[in-house]
mmCIF file of the N, C-alpha and C atoms, coordinates in Angstrom:
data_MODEL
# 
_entry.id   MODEL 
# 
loop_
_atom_site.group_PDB 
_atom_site.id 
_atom_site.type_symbol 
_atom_site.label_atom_id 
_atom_site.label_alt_id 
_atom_site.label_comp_id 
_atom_site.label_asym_id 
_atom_site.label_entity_id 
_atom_site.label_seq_id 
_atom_site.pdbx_PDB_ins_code 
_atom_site.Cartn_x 
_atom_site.Cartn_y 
_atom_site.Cartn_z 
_atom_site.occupancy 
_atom_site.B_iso_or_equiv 
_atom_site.pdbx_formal_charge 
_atom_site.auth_seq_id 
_atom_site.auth_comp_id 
_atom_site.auth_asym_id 
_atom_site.auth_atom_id 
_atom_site.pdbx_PDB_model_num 
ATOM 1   N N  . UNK A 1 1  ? -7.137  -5.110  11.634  1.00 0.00 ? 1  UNK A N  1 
ATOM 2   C CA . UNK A 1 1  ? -6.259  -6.140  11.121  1.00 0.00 ? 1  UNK A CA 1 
ATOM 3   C C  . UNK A 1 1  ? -5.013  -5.465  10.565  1.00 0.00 ? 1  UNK A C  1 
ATOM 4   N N  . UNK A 1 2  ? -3.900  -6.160  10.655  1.00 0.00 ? 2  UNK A N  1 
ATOM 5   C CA . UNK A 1 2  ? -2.571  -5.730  10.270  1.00 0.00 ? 2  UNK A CA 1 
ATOM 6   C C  . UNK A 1 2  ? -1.716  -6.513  9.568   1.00 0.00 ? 2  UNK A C  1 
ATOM 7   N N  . UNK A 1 3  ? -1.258  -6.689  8.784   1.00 0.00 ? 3  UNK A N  1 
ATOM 8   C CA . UNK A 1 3  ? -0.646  -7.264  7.274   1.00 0.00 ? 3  UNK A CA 1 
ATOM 9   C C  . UNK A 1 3  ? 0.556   -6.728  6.485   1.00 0.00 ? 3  UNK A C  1 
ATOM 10  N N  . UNK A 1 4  ? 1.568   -7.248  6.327   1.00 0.00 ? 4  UNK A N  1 
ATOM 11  C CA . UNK A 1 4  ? 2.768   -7.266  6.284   1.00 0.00 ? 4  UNK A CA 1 
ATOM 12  C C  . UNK A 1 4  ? 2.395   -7.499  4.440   1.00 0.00 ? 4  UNK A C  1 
ATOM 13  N N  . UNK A 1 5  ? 2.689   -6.531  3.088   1.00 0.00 ? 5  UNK A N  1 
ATOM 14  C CA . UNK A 1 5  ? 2.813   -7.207  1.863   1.00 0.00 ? 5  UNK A CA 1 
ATOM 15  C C  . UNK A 1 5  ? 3.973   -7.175  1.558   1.00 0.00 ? 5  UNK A C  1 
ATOM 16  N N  . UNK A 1 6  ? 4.804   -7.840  0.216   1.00 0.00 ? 6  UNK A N  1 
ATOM 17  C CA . UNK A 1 6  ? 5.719   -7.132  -0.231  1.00 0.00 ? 6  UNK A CA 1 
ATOM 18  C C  . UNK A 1 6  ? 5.602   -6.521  -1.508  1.00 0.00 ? 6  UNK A C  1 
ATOM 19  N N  . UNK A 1 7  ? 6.304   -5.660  -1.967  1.00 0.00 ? 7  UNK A N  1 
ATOM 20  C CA . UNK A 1 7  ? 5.643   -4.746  -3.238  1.00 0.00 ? 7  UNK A CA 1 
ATOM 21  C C  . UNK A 1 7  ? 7.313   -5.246  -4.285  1.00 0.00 ? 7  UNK A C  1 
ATOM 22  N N  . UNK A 1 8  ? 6.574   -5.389  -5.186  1.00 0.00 ? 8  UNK A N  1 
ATOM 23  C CA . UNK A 1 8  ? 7.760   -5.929  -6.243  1.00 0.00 ? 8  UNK A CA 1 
ATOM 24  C C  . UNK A 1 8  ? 7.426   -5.026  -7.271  1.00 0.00 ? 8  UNK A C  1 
ATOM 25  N N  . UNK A 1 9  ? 9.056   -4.563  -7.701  1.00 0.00 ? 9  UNK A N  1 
ATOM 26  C CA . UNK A 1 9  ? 9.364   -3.619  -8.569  1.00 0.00 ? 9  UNK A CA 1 
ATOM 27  C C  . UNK A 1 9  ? 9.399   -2.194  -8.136  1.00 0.00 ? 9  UNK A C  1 
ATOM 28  N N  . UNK A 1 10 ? 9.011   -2.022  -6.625  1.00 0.00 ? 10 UNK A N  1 
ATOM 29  C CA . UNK A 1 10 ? 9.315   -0.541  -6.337  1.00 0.00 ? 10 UNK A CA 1 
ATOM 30  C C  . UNK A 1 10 ? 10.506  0.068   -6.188  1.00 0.00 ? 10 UNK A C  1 
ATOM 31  N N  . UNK A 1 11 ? 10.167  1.474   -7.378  1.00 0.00 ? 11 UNK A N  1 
ATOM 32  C CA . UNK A 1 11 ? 11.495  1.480   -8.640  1.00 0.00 ? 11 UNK A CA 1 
ATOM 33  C C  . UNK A 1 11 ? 11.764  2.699   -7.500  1.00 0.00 ? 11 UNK A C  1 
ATOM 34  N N  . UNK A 1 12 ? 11.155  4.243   -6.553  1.00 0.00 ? 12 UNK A N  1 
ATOM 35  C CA . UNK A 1 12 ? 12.010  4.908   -6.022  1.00 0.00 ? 12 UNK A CA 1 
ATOM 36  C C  . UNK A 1 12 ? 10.724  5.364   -4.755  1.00 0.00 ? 12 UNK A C  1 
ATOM 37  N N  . UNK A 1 13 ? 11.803  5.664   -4.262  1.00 0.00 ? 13 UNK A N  1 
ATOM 38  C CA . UNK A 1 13 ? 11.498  6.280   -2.564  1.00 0.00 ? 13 UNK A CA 1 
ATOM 39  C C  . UNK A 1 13 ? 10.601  7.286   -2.577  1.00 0.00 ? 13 UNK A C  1 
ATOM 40  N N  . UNK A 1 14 ? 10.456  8.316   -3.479  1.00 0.00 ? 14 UNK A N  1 
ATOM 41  C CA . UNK A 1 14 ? 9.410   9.331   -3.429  1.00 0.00 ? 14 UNK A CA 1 
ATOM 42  C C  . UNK A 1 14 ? 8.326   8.657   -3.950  1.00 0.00 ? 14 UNK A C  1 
ATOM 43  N N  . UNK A 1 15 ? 8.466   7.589   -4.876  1.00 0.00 ? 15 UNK A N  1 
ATOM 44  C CA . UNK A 1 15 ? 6.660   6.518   -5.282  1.00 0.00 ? 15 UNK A CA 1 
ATOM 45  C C  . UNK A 1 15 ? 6.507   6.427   -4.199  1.00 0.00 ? 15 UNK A C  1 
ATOM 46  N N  . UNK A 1 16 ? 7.085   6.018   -3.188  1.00 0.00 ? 16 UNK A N  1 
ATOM 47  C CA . UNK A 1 16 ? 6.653   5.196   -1.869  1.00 0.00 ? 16 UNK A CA 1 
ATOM 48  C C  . UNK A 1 16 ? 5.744   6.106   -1.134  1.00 0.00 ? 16 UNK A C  1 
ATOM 49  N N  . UNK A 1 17 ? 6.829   7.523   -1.263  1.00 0.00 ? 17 UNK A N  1 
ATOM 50  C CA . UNK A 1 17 ? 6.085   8.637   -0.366  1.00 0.00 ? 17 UNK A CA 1 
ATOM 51  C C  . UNK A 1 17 ? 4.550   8.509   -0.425  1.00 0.00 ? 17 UNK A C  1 
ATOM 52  N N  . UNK A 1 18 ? 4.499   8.559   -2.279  1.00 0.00 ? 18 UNK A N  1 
ATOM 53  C CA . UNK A 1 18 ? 3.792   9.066   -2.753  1.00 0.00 ? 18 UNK A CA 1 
ATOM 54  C C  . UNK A 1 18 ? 2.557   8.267   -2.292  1.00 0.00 ? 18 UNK A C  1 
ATOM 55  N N  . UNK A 1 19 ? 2.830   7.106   -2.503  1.00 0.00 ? 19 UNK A N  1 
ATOM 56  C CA . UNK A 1 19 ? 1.477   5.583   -2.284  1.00 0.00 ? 19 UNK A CA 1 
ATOM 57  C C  . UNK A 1 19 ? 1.350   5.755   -0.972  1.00 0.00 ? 19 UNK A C  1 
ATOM 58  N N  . UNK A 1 20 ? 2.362   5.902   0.138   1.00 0.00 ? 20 UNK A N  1 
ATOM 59  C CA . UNK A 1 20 ? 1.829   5.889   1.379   1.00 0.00 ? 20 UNK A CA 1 
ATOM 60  C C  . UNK A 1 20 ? 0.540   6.760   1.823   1.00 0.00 ? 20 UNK A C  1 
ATOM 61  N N  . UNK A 1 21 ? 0.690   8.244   1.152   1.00 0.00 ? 21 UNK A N  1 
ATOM 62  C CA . UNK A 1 21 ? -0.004  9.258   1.300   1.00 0.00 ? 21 UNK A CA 1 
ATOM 63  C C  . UNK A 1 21 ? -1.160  9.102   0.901   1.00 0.00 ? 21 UNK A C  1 
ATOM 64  N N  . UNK A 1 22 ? -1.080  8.280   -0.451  1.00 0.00 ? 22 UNK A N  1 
ATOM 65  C CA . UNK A 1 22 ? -3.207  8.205   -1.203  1.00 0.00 ? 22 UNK A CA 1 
ATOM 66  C C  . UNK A 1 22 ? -3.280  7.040   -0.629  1.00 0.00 ? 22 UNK A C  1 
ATOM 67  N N  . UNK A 1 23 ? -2.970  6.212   -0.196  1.00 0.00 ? 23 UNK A N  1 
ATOM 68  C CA . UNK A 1 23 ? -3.386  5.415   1.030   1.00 0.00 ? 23 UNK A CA 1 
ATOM 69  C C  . UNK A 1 23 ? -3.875  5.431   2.146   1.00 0.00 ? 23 UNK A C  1 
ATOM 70  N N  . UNK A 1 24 ? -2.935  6.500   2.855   1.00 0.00 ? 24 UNK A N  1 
ATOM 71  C CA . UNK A 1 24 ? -3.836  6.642   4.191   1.00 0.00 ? 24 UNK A CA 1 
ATOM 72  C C  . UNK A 1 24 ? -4.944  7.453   4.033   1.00 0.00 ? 24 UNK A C  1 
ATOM 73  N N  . UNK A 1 25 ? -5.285  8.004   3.187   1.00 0.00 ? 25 UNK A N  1 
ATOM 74  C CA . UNK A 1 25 ? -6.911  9.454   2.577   1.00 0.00 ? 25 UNK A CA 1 
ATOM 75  C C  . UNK A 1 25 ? -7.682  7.875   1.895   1.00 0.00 ? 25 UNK A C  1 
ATOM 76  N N  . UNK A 1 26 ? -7.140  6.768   1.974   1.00 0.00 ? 26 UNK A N  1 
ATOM 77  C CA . UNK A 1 26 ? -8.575  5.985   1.502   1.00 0.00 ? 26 UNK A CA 1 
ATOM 78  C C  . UNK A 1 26 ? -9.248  5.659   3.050   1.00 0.00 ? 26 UNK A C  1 
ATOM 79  N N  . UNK A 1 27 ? -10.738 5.224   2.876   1.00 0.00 ? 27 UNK A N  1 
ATOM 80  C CA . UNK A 1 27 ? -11.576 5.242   4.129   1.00 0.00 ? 27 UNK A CA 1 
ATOM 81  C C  . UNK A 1 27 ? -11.557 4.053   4.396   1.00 0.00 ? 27 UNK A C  1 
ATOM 82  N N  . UNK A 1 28 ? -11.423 3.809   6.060   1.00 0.00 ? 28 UNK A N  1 
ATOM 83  C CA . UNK A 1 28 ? -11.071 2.585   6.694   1.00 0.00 ? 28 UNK A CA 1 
ATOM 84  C C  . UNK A 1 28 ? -9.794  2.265   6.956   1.00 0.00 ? 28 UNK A C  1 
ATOM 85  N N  . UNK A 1 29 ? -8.585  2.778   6.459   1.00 0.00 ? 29 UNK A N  1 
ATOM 86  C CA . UNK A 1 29 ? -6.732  2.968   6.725   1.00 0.00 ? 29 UNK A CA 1 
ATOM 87  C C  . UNK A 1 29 ? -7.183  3.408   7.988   1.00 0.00 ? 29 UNK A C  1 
ATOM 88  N N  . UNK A 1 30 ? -6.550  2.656   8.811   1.00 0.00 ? 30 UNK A N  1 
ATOM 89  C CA . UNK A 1 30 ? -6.533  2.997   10.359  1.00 0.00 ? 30 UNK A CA 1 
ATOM 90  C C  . UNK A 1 30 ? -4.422  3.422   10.207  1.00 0.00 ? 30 UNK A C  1 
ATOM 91  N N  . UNK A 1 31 ? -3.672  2.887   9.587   1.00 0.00 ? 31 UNK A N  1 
ATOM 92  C CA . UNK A 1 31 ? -2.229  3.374   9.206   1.00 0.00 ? 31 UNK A CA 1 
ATOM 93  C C  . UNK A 1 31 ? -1.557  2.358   8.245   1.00 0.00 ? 31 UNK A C  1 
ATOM 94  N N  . UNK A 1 32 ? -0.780  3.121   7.396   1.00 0.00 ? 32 UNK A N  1 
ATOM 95  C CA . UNK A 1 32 ? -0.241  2.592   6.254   1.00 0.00 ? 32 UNK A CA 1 
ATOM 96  C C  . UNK A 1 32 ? 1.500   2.858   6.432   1.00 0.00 ? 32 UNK A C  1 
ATOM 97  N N  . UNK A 1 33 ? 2.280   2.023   6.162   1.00 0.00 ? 33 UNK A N  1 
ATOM 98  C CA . UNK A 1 33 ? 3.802   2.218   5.979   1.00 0.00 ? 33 UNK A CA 1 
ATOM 99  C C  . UNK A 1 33 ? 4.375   1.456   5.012   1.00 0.00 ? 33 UNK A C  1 
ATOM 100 N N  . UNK A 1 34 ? 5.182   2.070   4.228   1.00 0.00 ? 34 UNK A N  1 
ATOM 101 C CA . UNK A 1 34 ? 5.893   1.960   3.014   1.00 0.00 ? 34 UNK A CA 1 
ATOM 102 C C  . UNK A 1 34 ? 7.140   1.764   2.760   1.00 0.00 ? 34 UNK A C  1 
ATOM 103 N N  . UNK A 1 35 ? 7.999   0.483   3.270   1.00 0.00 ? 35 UNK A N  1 
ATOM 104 C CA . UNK A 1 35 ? 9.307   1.274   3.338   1.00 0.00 ? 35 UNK A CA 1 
ATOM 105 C C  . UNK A 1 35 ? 9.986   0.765   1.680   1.00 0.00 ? 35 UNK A C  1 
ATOM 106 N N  . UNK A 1 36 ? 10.782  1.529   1.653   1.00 0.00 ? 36 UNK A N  1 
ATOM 107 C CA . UNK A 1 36 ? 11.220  1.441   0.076   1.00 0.00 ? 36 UNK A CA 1 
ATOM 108 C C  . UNK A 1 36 ? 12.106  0.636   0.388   1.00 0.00 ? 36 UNK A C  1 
ATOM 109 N N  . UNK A 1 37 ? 13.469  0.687   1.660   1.00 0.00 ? 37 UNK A N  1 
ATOM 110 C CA . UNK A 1 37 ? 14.626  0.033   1.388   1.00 0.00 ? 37 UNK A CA 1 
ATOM 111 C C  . UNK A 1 37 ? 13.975  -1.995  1.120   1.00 0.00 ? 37 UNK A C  1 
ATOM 112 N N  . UNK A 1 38 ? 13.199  -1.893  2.019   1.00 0.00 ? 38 UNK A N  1 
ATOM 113 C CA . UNK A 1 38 ? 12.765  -3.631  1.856   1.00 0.00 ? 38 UNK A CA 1 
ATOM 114 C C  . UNK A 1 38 ? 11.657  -3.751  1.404   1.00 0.00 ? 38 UNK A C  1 
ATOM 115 N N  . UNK A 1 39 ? 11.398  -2.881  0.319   1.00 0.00 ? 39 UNK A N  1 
ATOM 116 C CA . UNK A 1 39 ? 10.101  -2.988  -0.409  1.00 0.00 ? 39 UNK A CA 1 
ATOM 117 C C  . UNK A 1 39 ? 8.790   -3.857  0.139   1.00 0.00 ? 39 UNK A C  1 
ATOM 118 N N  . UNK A 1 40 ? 8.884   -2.724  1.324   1.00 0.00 ? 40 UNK A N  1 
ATOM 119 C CA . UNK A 1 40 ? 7.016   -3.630  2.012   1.00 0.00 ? 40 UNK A CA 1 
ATOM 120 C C  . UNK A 1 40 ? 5.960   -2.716  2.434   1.00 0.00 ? 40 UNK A C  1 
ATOM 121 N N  . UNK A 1 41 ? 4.984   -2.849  2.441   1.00 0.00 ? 41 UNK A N  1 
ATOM 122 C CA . UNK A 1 41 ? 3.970   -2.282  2.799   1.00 0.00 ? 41 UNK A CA 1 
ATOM 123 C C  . UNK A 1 41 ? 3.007   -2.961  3.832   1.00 0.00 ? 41 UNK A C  1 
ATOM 124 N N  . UNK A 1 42 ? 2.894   -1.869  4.994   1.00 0.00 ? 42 UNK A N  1 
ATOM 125 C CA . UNK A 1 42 ? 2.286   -3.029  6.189   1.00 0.00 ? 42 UNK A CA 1 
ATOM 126 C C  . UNK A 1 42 ? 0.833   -1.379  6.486   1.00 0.00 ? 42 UNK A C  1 
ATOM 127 N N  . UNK A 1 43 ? -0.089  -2.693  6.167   1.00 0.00 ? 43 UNK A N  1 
ATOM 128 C CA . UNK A 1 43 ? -1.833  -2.028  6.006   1.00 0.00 ? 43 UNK A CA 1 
ATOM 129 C C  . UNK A 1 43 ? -2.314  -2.290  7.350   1.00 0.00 ? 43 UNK A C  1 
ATOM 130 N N  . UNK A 1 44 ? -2.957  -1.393  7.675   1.00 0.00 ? 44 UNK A N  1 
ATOM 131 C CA . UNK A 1 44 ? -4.077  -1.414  8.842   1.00 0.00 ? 44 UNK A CA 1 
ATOM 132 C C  . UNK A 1 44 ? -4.999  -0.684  8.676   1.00 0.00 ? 44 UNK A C  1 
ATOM 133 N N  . UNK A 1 45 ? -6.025  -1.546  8.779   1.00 0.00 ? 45 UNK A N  1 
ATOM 134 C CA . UNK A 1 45 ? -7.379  -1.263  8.366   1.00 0.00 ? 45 UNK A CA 1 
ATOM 135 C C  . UNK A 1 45 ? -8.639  -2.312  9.608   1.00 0.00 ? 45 UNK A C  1 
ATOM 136 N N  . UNK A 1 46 ? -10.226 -1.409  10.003  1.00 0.00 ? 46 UNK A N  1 
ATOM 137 C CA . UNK A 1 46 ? -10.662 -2.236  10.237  1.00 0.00 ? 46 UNK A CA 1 
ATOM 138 C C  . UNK A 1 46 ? -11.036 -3.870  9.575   1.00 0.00 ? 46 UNK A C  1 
ATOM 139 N N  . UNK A 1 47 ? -11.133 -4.681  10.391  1.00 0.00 ? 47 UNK A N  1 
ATOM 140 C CA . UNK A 1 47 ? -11.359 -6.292  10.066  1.00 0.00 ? 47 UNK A CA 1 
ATOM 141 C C  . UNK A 1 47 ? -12.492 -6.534  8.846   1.00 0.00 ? 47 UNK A C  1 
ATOM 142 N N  . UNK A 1 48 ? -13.690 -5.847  9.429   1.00 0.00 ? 48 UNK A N  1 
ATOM 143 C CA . UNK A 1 48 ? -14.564 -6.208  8.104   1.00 0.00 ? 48 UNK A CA 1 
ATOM 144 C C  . UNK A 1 48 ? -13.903 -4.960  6.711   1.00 0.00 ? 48 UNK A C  1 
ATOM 145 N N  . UNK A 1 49 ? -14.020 -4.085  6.502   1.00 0.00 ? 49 UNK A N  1 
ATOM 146 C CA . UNK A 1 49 ? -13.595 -3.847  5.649   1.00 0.00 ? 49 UNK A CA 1 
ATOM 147 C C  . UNK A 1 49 ? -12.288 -4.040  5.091   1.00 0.00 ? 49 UNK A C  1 
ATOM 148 N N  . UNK A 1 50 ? -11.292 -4.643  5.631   1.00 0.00 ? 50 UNK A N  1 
ATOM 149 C CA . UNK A 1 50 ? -9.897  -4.762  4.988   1.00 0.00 ? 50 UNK A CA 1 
ATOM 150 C C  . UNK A 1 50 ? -9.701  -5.384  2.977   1.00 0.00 ? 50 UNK A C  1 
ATOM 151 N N  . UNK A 1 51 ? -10.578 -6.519  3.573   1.00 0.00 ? 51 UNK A N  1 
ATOM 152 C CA . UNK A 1 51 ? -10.149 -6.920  1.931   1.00 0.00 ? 51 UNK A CA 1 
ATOM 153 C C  . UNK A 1 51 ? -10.531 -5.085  0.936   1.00 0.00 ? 51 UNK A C  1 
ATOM 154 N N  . UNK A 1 52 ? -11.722 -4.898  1.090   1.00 0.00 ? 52 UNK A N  1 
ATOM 155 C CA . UNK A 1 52 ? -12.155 -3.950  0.144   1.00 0.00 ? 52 UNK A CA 1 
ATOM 156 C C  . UNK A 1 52 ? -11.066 -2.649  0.463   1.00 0.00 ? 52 UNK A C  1 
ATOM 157 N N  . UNK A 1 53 ? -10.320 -2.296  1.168   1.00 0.00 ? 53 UNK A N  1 
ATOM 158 C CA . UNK A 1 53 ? -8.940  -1.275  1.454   1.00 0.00 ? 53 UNK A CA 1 
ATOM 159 C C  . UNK A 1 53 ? -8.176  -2.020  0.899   1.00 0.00 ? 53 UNK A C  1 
ATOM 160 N N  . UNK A 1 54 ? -7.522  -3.155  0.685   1.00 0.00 ? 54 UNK A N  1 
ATOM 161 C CA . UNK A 1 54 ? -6.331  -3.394  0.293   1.00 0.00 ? 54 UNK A CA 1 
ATOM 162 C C  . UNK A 1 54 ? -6.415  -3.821  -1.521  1.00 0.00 ? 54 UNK A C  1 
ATOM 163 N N  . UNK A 1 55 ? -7.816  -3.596  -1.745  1.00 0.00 ? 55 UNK A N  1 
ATOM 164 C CA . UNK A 1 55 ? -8.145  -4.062  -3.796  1.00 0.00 ? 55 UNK A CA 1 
ATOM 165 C C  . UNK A 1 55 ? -8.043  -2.064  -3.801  1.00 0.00 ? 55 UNK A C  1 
ATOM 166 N N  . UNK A 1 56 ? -8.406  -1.045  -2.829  1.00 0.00 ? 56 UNK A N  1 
ATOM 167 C CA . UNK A 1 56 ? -8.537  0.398   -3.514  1.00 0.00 ? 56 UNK A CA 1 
ATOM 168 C C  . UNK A 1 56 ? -6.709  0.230   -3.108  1.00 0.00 ? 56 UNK A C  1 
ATOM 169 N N  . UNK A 1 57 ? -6.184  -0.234  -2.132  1.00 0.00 ? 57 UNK A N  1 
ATOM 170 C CA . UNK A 1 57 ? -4.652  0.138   -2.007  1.00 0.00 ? 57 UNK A CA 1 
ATOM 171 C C  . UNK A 1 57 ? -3.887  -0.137  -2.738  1.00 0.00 ? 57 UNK A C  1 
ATOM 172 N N  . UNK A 1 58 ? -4.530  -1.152  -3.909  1.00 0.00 ? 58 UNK A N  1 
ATOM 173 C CA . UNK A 1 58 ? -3.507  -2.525  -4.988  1.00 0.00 ? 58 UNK A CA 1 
ATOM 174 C C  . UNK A 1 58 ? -3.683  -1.470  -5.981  1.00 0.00 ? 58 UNK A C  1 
ATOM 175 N N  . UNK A 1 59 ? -5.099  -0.790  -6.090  1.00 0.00 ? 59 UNK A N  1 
ATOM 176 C CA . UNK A 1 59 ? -5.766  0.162   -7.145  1.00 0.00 ? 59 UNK A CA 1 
ATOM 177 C C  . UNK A 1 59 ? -4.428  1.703   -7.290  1.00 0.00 ? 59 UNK A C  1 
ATOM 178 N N  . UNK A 1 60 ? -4.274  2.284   -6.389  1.00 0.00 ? 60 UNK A N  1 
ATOM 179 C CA . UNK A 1 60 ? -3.414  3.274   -5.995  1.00 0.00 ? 60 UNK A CA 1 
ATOM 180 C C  . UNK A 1 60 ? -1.911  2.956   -6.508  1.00 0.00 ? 60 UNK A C  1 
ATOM 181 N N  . UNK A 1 61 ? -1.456  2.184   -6.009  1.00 0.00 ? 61 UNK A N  1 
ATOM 182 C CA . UNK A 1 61 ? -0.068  1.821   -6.178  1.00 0.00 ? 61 UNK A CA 1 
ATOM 183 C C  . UNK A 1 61 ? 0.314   1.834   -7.848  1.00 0.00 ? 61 UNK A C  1 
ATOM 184 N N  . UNK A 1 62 ? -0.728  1.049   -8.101  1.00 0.00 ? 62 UNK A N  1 
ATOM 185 C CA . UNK A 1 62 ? -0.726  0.993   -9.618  1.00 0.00 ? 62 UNK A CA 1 
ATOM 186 C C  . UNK A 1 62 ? -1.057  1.736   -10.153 1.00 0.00 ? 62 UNK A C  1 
ATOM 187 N N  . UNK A 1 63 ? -1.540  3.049   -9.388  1.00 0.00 ? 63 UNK A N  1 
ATOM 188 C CA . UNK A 1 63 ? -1.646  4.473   -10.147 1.00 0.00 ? 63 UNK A CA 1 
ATOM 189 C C  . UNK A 1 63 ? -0.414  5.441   -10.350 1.00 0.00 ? 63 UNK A C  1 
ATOM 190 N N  . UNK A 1 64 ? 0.217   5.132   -9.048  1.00 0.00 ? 64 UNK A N  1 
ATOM 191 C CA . UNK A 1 64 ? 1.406   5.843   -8.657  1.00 0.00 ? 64 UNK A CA 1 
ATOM 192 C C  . UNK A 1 64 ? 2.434   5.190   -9.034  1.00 0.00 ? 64 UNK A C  1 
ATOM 193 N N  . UNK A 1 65 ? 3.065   4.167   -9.511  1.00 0.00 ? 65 UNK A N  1 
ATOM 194 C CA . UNK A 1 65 ? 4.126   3.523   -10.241 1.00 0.00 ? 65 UNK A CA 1 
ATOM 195 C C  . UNK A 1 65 ? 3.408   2.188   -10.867 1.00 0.00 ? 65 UNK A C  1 
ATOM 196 N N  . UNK A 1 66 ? 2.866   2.346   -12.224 1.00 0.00 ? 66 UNK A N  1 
ATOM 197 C CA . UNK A 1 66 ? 2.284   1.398   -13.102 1.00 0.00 ? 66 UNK A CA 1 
ATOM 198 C C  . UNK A 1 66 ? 3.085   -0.777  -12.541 1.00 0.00 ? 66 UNK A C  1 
ATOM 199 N N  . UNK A 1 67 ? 4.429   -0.352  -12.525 1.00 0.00 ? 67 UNK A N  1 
ATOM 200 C CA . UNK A 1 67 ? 5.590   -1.385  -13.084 1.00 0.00 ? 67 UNK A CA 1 
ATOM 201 C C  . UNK A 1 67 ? 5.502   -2.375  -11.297 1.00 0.00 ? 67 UNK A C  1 
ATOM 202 N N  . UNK A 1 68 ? 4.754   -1.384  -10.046 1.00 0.00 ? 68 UNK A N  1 
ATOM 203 C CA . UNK A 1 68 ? 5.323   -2.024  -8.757  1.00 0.00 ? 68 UNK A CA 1 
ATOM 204 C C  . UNK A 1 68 ? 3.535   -2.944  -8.678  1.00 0.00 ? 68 UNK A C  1 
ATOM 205 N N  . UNK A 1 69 ? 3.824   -3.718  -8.504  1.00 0.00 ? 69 UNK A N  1 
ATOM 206 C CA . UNK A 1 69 ? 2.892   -5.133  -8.041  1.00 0.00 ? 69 UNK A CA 1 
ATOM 207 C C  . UNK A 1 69 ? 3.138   -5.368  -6.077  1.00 0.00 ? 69 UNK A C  1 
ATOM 208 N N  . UNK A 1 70 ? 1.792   -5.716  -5.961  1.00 0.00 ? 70 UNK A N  1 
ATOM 209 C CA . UNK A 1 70 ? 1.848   -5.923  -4.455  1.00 0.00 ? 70 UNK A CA 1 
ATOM 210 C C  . UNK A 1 70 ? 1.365   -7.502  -4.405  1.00 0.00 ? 70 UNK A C  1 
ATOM 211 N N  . UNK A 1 71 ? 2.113   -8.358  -3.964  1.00 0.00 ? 71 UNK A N  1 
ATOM 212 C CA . UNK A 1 71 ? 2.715   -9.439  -3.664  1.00 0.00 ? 71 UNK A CA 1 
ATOM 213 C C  . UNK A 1 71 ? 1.668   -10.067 -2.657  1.00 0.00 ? 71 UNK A C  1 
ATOM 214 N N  . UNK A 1 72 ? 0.406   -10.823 -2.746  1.00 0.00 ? 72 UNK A N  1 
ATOM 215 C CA . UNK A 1 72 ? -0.283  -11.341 -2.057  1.00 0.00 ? 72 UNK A CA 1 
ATOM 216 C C  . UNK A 1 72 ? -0.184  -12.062 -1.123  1.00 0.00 ? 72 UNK A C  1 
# 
């Protein structure tokens, strides 16, 4: 499955780096992209596990810049 979010409040381009990277090392990311200029994040992950990748991906983000929220 493949899913388009948008991430609100992502404050700089190296967070992005940064979230893209402990994203794709979580299990079941089949590919992750981050772009900072239009603050989105588009997840791919297998179908049955997706919800449970995208609550550890919501988990991450908010490790790596407290202030950026991902937009359901």
């Amino acid at each position: 499955m493949r899913r388009t979010f948008k991430l609100e409040d992502l404050d700089c381009a190296n967070c992005a780096a940064k979230m893209e990277e402990a994203i794709a090392k979580i299990p079941g990311v089949t590919k992750v992209s981050i772009n900072f200029m239009a603050q989105k994040m588009i997840l791919e992950a297998e179908d049955s596990q997706f919800e449970s990748v995208l609550r550890e991906a919501t988990k991450t983000i908010s490790k790596v810049e407290p202030d950026c929220h991902v937009i359901l």
